[in-house]
Backbone as JSON, one array per atom type, in Angstrom:
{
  "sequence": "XXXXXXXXXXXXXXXXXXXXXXXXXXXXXXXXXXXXXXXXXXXXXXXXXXXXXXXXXXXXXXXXXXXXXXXXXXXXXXXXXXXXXXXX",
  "N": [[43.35, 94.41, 102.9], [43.14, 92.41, 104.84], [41.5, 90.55, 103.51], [43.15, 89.76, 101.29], [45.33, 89.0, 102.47], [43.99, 86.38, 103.28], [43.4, 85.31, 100.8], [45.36, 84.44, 99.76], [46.78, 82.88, 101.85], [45.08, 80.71, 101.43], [44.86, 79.94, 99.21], [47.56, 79.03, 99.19], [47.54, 76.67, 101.15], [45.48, 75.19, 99.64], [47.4, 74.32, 97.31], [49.43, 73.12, 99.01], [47.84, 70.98, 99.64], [47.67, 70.3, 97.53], [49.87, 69.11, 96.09], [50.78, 67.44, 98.48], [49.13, 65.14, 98.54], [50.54, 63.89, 96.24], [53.37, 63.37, 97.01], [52.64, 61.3, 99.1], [51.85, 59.49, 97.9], [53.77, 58.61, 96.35], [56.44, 57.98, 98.02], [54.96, 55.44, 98.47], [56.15, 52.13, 97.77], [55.46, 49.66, 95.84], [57.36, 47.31, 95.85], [58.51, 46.51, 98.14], [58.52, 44.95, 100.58], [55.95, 44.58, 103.58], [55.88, 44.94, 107.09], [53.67, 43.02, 108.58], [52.53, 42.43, 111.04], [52.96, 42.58, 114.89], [55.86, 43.27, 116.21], [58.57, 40.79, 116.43], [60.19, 40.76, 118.72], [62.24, 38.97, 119.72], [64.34, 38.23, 117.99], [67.38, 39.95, 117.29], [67.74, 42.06, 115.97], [65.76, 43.31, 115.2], [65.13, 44.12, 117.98], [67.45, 45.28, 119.0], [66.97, 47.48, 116.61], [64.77, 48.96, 117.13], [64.17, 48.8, 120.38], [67.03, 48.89, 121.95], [68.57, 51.19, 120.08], [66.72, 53.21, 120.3], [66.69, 54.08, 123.2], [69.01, 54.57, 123.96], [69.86, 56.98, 122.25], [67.35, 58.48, 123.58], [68.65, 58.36, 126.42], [70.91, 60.08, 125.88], [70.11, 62.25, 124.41], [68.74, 63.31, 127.19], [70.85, 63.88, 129.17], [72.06, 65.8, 127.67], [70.53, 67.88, 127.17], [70.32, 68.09, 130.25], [72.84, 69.1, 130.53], [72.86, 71.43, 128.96], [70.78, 73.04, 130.51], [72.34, 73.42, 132.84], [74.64, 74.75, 131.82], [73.59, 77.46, 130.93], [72.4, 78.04, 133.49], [74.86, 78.44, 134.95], [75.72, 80.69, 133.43], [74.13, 82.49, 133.97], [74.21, 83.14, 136.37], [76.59, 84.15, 135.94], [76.4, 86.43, 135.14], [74.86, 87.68, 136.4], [76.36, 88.41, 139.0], [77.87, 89.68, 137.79], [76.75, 92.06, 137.37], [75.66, 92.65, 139.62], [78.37, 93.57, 140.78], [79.1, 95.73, 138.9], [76.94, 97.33, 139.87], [77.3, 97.79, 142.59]],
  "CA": [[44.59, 93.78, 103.35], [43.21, 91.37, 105.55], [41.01, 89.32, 102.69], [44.05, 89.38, 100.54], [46.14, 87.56, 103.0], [43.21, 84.98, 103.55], [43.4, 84.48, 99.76], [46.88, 84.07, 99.72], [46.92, 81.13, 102.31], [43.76, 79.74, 101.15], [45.85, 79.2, 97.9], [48.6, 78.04, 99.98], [46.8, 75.56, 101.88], [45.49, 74.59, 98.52], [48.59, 73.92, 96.38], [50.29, 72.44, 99.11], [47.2, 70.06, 99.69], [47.29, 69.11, 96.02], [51.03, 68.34, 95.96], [51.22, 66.39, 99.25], [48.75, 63.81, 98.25], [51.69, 63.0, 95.51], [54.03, 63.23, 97.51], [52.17, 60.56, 99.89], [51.61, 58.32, 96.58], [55.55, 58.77, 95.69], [56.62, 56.99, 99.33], [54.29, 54.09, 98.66], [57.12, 51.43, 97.58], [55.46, 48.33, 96.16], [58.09, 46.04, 95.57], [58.97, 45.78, 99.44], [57.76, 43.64, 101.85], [55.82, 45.3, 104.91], [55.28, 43.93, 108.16], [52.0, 43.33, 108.86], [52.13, 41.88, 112.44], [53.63, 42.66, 115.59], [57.4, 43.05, 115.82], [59.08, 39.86, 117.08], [61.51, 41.26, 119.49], [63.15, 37.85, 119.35], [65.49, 38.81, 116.87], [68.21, 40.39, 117.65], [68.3, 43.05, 114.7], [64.39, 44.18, 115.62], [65.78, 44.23, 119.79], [68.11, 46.55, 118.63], [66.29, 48.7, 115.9], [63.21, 49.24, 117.99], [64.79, 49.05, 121.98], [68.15, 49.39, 122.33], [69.05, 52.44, 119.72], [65.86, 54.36, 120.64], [66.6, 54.1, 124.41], [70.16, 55.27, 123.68], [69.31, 58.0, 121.89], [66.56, 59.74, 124.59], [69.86, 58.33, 127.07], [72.03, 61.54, 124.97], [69.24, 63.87, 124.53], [68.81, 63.83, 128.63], [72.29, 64.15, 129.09], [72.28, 66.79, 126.78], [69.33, 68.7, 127.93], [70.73, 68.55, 131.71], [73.98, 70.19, 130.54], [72.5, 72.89, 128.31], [70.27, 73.44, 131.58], [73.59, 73.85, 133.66], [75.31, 76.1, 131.5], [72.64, 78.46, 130.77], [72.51, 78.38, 134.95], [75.62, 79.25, 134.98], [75.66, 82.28, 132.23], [72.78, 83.44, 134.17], [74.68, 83.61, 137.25], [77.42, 84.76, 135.99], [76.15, 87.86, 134.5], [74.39, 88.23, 137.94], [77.69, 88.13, 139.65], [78.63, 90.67, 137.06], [75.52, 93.21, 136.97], [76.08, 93.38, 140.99], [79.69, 94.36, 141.24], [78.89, 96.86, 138.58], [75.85, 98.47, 140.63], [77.47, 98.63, 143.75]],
  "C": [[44.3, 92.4, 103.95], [42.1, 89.8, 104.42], [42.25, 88.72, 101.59], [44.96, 88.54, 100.76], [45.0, 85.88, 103.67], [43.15, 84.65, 102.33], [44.51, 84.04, 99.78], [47.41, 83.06, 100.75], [45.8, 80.42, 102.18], [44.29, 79.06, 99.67], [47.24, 78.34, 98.24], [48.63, 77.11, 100.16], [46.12, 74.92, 100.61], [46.24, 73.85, 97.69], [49.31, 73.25, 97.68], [49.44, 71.02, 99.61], [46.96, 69.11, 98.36], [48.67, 68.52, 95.87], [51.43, 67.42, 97.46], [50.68, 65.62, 98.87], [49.66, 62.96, 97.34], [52.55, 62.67, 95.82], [54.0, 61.96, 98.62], [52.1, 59.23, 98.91], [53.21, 57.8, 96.56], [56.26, 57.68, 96.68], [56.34, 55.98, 99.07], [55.46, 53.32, 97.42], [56.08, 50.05, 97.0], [56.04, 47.24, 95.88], [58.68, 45.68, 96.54], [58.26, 45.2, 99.98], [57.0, 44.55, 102.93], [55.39, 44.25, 105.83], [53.4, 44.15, 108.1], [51.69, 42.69, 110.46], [52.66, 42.67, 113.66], [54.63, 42.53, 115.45], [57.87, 42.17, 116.95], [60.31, 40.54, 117.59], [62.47, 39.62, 119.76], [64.37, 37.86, 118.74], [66.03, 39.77, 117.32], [68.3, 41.64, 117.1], [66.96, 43.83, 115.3], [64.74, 44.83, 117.24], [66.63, 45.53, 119.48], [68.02, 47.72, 117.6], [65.11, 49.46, 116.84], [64.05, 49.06, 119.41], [65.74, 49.54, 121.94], [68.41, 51.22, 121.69], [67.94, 53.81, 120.39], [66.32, 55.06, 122.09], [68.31, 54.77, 124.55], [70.49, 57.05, 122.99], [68.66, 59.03, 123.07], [68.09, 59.66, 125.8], [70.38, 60.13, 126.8], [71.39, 62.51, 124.77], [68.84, 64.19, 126.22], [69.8, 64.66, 128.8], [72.11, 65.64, 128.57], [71.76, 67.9, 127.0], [69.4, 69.23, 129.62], [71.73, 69.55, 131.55], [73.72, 71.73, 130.0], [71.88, 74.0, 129.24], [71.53, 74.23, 132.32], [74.59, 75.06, 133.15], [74.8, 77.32, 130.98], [72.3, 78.79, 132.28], [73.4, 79.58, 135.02], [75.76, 81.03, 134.6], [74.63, 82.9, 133.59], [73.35, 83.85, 135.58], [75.94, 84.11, 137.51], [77.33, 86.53, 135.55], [75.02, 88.82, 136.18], [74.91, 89.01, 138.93], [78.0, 89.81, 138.77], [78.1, 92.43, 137.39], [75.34, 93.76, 138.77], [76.93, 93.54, 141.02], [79.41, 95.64, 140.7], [77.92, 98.1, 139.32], [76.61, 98.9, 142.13], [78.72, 98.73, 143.93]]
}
């Protein structure tokens, strides 16, 4: 049992090592441009691809992450609330 499932992800880990390398080829674009330097935050369009949206973003996942916190509090003290009236 237990060599059969080490063949069976050793073939896994195989086949999916032979199809990512194409998959890594496939991506490579060469008829675009790439940077090759540092990104001039100068520009207004880079300022706001790279700073602003990112920083907006983690902004909404805080947010987001405090409330999920708070109402999973809640639940937890409401069923608290609940699980003592019932006992006594």
């Amino acid at each position: 049992m237990k060599a059969t499932l080490h063949k069976i992800l050793l073939l896994f880990g195989a086949v999916n090592l032979y199809t990512g390398s194409f998959v890594a080829i496939a991506q490579k674009s060469p008829g675009i441009p790439m940077p090759s330097g540092p990104i001039d935050l100068s520009k207004t369009s880079n300022l706001v691809i790279f700073i602003i949206i990112p920083a907006i973003i983690l902004i909404v996942w805080l947010i987001y992450r405090k409330r999920i916190k708070k109402i999973k509090e809640e639940k937890r003290e409401f069923f608290k609330k609940k699980n003592d009236s019932e006992n006594s």
